[in-house]
RODO-2510 file (C-alpha; in nm, 4 decimals, decimal comma):
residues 95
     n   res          X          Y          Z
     1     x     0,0000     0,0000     0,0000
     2     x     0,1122     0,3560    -0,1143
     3     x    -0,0257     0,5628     0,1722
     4     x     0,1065     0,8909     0,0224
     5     x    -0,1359     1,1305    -0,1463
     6     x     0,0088     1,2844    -0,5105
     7     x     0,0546     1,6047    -0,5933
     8     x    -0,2049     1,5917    -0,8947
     9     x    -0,4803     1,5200    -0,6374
    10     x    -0,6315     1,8259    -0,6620
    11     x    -0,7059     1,7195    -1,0536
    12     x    -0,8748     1,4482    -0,9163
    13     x    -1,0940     1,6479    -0,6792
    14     x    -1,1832     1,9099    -0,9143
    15     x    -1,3331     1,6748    -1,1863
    16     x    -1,4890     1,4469    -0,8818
    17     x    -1,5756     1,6618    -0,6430
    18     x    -1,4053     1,4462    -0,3657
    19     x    -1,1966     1,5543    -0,0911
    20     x    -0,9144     1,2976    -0,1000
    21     x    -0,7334     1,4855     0,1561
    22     x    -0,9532     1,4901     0,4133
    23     x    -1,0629     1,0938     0,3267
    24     x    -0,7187     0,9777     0,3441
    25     x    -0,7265     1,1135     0,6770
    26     x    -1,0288     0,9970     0,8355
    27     x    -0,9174     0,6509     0,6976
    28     x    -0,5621     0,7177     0,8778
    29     x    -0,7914     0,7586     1,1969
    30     x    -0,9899     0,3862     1,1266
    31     x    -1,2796     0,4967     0,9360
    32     x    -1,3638     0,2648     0,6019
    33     x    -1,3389     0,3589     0,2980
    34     x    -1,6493     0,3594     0,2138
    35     x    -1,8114     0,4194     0,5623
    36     x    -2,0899     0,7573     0,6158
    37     x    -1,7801     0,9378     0,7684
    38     x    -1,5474     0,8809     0,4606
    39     x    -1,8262     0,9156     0,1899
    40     x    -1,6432     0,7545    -0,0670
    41     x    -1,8586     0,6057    -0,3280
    42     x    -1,7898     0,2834    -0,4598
    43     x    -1,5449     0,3357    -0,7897
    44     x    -1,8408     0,2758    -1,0539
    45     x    -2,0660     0,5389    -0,8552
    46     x    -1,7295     0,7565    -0,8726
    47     x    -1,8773     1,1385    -1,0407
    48     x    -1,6700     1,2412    -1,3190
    49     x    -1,7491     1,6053    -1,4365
    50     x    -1,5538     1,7863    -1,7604
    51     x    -1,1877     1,7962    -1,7148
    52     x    -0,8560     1,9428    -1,6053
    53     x    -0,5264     1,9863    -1,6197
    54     x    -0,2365     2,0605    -1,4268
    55     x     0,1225     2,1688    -1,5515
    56     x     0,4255     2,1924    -1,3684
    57     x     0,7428     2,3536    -1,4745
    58     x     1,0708     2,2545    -1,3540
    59     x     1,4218     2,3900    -1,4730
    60     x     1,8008     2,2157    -1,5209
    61     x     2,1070     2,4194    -1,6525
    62     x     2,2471     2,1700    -1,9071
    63     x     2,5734     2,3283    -1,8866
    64     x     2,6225     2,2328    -1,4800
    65     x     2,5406     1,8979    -1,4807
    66     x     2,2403     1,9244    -1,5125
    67     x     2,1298     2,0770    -1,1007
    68     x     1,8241     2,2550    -1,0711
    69     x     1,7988     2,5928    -1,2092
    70     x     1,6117     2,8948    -1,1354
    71     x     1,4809     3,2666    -1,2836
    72     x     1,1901     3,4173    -1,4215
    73     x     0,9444     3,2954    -1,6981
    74     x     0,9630     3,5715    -1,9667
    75     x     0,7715     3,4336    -2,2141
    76     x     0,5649     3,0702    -2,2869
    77     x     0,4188     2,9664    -2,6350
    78     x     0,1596     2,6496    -2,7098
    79     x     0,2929     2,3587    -2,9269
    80     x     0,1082     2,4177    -3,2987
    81     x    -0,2201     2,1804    -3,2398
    82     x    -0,1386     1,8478    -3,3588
    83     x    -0,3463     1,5030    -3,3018
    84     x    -0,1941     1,4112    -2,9734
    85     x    -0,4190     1,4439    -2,7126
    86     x    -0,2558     1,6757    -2,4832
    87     x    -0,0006     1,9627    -2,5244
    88     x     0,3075     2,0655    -2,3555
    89     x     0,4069     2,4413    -2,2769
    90     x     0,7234     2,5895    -2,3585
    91     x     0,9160     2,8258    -2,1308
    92     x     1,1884     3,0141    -2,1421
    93     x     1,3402     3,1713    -1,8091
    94     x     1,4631     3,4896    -1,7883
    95     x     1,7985     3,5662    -1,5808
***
């Protein structure tokens, strides 16, 4: 068992409506799953409204090995639209 929670979650509970958070706690504490106090609905009964996204952007100087990097995002562009199903952003950081 993976007890962590992921960073995404929050795309999860935005198209479900589901606090996974607070679940994962009250589970922590003894509660069931699916018990009144948990309110998780079995997967099938799971609500799945529209969609969403989330994009993180992460930076590596390729001329130090590599290491994190840092600065300020000057200036993104979208990928040309293309039959893949999702898209990447582009950014270039300022220094």
């Amino acid at each position: 068992m993976n007890p962590r929670i992921q960073v995404e979650h929050t795309v999860t509970e935005v198209i479900t409506g589901l606090d996974l958070v607070r679940a994962q706690i009250l589970i922590a504490q003894g509660h069931s799953l699916h018990s009144p106090e948990v309110g998780m609905p079995q997967q099938a009964d799971i609500p799945r409204n529209g969609y969403a996204i989330q994009c993180r952007i992460t930076t590596e100087d390729p001329e130090n090995k590599f290491i994190p990097d840092y600065g300020k995002i000057s200036r993104t562009a979208r990928p040309a639209a293309s039959a893949c199903a999702s898209t990447a952003a582009w950014a270039t950081p300022a220094r």
